[in-house]
C-alpha positions as CSV (number, residue, x, y, z in Angstrom):
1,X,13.1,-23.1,86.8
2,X,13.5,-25.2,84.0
3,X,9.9,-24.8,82.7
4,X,11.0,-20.9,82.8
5,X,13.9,-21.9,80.4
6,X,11.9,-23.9,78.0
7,X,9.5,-21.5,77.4
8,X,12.2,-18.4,77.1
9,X,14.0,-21.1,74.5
10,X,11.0,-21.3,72.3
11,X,9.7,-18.1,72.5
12,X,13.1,-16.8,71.4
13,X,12.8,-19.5,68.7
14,X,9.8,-17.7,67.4
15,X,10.7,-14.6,68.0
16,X,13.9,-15.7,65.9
17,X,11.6,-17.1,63.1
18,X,9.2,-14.1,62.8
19,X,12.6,-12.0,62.6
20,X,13.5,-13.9,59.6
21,X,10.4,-13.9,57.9
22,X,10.4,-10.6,57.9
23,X,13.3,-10.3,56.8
24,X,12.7,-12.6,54.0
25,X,9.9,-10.3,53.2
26,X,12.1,-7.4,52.8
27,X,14.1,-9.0,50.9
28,X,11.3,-10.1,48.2
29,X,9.9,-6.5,48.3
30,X,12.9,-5.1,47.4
31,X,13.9,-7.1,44.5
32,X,10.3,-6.4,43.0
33,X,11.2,-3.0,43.1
C-alpha cells in the first residue's frame, strides 16, 4: 500500500540520517585523537 511505502521511505530517511551522524561522529572523534 502506499501508506506502507511512505513510512518504509521515511524510516529509511532516518535510518539514513542516524547512519550519518554517526558517522560524523566518528569522524570528530578521530581527528581529536
Amino acid at each position: 500500500t502506499l501508506f506502507k511505502q511512505k513510512w518504509a521511505a521515511t524510516s529509511g530517511h532516518k535510518l539514513y540520517l542516524e547512519l550519518q551522524d554517526a558517522m560524523l561522529n566518528q569522524l570528530k572523534v578521530s581527528n581529536l585523537y
